[in-house]
C-alpha positions as CSV (number, residue, x, y, z in Angstrom):
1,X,82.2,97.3,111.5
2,X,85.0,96.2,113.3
3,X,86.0,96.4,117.3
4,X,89.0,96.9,119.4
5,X,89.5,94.5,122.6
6,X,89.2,98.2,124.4
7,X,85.5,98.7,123.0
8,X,84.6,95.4,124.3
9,X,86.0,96.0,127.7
10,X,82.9,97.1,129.5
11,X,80.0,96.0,127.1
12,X,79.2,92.7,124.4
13,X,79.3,93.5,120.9
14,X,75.9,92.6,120.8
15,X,75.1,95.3,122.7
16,X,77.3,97.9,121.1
17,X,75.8,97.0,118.0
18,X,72.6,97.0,119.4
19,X,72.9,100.8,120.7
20,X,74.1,102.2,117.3
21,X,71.3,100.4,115.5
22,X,68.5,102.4,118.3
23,X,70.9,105.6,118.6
24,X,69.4,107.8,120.6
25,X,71.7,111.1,119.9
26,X,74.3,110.9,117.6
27,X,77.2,113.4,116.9
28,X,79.4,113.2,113.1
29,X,82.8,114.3,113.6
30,X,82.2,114.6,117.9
31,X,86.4,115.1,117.3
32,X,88.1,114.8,114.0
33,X,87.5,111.3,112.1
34,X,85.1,110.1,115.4
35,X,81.8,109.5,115.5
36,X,79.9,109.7,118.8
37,X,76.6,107.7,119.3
38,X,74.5,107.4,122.7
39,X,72.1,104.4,122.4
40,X,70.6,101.4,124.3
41,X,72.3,98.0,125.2
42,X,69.8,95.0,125.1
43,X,68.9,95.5,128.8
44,X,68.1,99.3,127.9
45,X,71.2,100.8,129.7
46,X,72.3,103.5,127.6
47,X,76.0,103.4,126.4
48,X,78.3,105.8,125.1
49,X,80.3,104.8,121.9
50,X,82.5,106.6,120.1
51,X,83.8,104.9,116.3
52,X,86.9,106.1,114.4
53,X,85.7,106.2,110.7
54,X,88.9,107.4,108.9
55,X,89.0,103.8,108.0
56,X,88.0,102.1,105.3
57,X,86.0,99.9,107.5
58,X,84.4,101.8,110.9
59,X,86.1,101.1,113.9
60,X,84.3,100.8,117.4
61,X,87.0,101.8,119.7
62,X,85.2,103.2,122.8
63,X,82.2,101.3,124.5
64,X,80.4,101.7,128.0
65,X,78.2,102.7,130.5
66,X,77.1,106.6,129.7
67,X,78.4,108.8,132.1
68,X,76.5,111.7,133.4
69,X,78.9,114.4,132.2
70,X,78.3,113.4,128.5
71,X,74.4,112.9,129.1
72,X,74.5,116.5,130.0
73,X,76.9,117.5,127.4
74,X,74.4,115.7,124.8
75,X,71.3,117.5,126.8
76,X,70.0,113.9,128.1
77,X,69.1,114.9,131.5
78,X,65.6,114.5,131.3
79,X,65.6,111.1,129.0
80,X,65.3,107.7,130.4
Protein backbone atom coordinates (compact mmCIF):
# COMPACT_ATOMS: atom_id res chain seq x y z
CA UNK A 1 0.00 0.00 0.00
CA UNK A 2 1.32 3.10 -0.84
CA UNK A 3 0.58 6.89 0.59
CA UNK A 4 0.40 10.44 -0.72
CA UNK A 5 2.17 13.32 1.38
CA UNK A 6 -1.75 14.48 1.52
CA UNK A 7 -2.85 11.21 3.49
CA UNK A 8 -0.10 11.79 5.82
CA UNK A 9 -1.01 15.37 6.56
CA UNK A 10 -3.18 14.95 9.55
CA UNK A 11 -2.28 11.38 10.82
CA UNK A 12 1.17 8.71 10.94
CA UNK A 13 1.07 5.95 8.60
CA UNK A 14 1.18 3.91 11.48
CA UNK A 15 -1.98 4.85 12.37
CA UNK A 16 -3.57 4.87 8.97
CA UNK A 17 -2.50 1.47 8.72
CA UNK A 18 -3.52 0.79 11.95
CA UNK A 19 -7.31 1.92 11.28
CA UNK A 20 -7.76 -0.14 8.04
CA UNK A 21 -6.26 -3.30 9.78
CA UNK A 22 -9.45 -2.71 12.88
CA UNK A 23 -12.01 -1.11 10.23
CA UNK A 24 -14.83 -0.37 11.84
CA UNK A 25 -17.30 0.33 8.69
CA UNK A 26 -16.00 0.01 5.38
CA UNK A 27 -17.54 1.09 2.03
CA UNK A 28 -16.13 -0.68 -1.69
CA UNK A 29 -16.50 1.75 -4.40
CA UNK A 30 -17.73 4.81 -1.63
CA UNK A 31 -17.13 6.83 -5.33
CA UNK A 32 -15.87 5.15 -8.43
CA UNK A 33 -12.23 3.37 -7.93
CA UNK A 34 -12.31 4.59 -3.96
CA UNK A 35 -12.53 2.75 -1.12
CA UNK A 36 -13.85 4.30 2.16
CA UNK A 37 -12.79 2.78 5.55
CA UNK A 38 -13.65 4.33 9.17
CA UNK A 39 -11.26 2.74 11.78
CA UNK A 40 -9.10 3.40 14.86
CA UNK A 41 -5.62 5.19 15.15
CA UNK A 42 -3.34 3.75 17.90
CA UNK A 43 -4.78 6.15 20.46
CA UNK A 44 -8.37 4.91 19.49
CA UNK A 45 -9.44 8.15 17.67
CA UNK A 46 -11.37 7.04 14.78
CA UNK A 47 -10.15 8.24 11.25
CA UNK A 48 -11.68 8.54 8.05
CA UNK A 49 -9.63 7.13 5.02
CA UNK A 50 -10.46 6.96 1.76
CA UNK A 51 -7.83 4.71 -0.84
CA UNK A 52 -7.92 4.92 -4.66
CA UNK A 53 -7.53 1.23 -5.78
CA UNK A 54 -7.61 1.63 -9.63
CA UNK A 55 -4.01 1.04 -9.19
CA UNK A 56 -2.02 -1.73 -9.36
CA UNK A 57 -0.87 -1.08 -5.90
CA UNK A 58 -3.70 0.70 -3.35
CA UNK A 59 -3.18 4.19 -2.80
CA UNK A 60 -3.98 5.90 0.65
CA UNK A 61 -4.78 9.32 -0.47
CA UNK A 62 -7.13 10.84 2.21
CA UNK A 63 -6.40 10.40 6.09
CA UNK A 64 -7.80 12.18 9.24
CA UNK A 65 -9.79 12.86 12.04
CA UNK A 66 -13.62 11.47 11.29
CA UNK A 67 -15.81 14.18 10.96
CA UNK A 68 -19.31 14.08 12.33
CA UNK A 69 -21.08 14.50 8.96
CA UNK A 70 -19.58 11.12 7.67
CA UNK A 71 -20.15 9.34 11.16
CA UNK A 72 -23.70 10.09 10.48
CA UNK A 73 -23.59 9.33 6.93
CA UNK A 74 -21.99 5.73 7.91
CA UNK A 75 -24.77 5.53 10.82
CA UNK A 76 -21.92 5.89 13.65
CA UNK A 77 -23.72 8.06 16.00
CA UNK A 78 -24.16 5.85 18.70
CA UNK A 79 -20.40 4.08 18.41
CA UNK A 80 -17.49 5.15 20.48
Amino acid sequence: MRFTDSALNHCAKEDIEHAIRNVIRFKANHREGVDFYIGPARSGQLLEILVNVEHDEAEVFHADKLRATLARQMNMRNER
